[in-house]
C-alpha positions in Angstrom: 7.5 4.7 -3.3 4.6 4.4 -5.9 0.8 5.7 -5.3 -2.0 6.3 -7.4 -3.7 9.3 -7.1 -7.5 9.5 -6.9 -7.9 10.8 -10.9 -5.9 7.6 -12.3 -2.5 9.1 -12.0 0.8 6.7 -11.2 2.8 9.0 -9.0 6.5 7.8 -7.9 8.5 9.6 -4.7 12.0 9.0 -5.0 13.5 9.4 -1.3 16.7 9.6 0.1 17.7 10.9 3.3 15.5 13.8 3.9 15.2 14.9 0.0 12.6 13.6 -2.2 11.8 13.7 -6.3 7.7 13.5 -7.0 7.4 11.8 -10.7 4.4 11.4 -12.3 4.6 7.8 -14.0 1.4 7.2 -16.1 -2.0 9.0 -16.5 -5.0 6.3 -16.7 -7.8 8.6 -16.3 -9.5 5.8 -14.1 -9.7 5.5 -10.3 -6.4 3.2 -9.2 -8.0 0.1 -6.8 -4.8 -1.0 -6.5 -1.2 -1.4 -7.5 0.6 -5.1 -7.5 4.1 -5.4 -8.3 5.9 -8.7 -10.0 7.6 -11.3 -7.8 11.3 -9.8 -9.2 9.5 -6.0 -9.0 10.3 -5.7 -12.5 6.5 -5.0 -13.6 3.7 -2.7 -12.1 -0.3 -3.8 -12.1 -2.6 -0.9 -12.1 -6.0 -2.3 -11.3 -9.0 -0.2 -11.8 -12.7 0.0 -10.7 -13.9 -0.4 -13.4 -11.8 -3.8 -14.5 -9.3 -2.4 -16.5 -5.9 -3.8 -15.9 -2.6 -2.0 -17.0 1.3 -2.6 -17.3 3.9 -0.6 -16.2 7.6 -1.0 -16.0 9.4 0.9 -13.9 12.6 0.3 -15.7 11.2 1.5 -19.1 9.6 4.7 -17.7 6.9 4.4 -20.4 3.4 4.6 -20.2 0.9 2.3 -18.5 0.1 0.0 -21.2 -4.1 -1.3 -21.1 -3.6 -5.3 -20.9 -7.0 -6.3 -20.3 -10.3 -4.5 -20.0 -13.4 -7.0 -17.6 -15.6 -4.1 -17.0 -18.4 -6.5 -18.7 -18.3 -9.1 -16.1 -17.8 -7.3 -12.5 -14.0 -7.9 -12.1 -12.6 -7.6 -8.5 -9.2 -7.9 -8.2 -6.2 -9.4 -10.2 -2.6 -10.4 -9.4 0.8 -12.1 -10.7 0.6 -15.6 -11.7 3.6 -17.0 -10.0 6.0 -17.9 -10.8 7.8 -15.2 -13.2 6.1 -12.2 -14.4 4.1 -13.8 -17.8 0.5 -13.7 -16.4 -1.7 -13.0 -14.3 -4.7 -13.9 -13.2 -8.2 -12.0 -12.5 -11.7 -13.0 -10.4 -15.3 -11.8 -11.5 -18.0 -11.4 -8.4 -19.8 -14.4 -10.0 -16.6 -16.2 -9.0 -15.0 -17.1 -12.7 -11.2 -16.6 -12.0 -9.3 -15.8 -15.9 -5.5 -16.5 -16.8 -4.0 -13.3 -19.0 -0.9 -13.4 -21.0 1.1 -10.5 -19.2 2.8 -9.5 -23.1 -0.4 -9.0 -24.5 -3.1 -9.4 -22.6 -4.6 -12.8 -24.4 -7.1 -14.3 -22.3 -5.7 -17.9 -22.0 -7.7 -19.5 -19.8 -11.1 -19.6 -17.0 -12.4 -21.7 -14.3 -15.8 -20.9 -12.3 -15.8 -21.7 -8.5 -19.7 -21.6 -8.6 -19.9 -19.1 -6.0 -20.1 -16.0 -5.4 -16.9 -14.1 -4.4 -16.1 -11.0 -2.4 -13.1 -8.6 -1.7 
């Protein structure tokens, strides 16, 4: 079980049966909005308030690595561009939705609905 704690910290509870392990994972020192994991669960999103976007892997037990940073231009949410685990893709309120390359967070690509989008 992953959860992000209100500072910005990645926190993992390993369970079994009735014992558990508390891990902390990464230390972002941004509120977490949300955590999105990779079609094959291979790769971790940390989404912040303030538009920054990380990487984790689970598997690598590293640390959250910054992949893209929108706080200029009122990001919302982001996600997995499926299929497989490359890129993903972002939305700004003013409704521009960007491609990222997931290995090093290259902005490949935008389109604007020309509307305004909500969460």
């Amino acid at each position: 079980l992953y959860f992000s704690a209100q500072e910005g910290i990645l926190i993992f509870y390993h369970i079994k049966d009735l014992q558990y392990e508390i891990k902390i994972c990464a230390d972002i020192s941004q509120p977490i909005s949300s955590l999105i994991f990779s079609p094959d669960y291979t790769s971790l999103l940390l989404v912040t308030d303030q538009g920054t976007v990380y990487s984790y892997r689970p598997a690598r037990s590293g640390e959250a690595v910054k992949l893209l940073d929108t706080s200029s231009s009122c990001f919302l949410a982001a996600d997995f561009l499926t299929p497989g685990n490359n890129y993903c893709v972002s939305v700004t309120s003013s409704g521009e939705v960007q491609v990222w390359s997931l290995e090093d967070g290259t902005f490949l690509s935008k389109l604007n609905l020309g509307i305004e989008v909500h969460v």
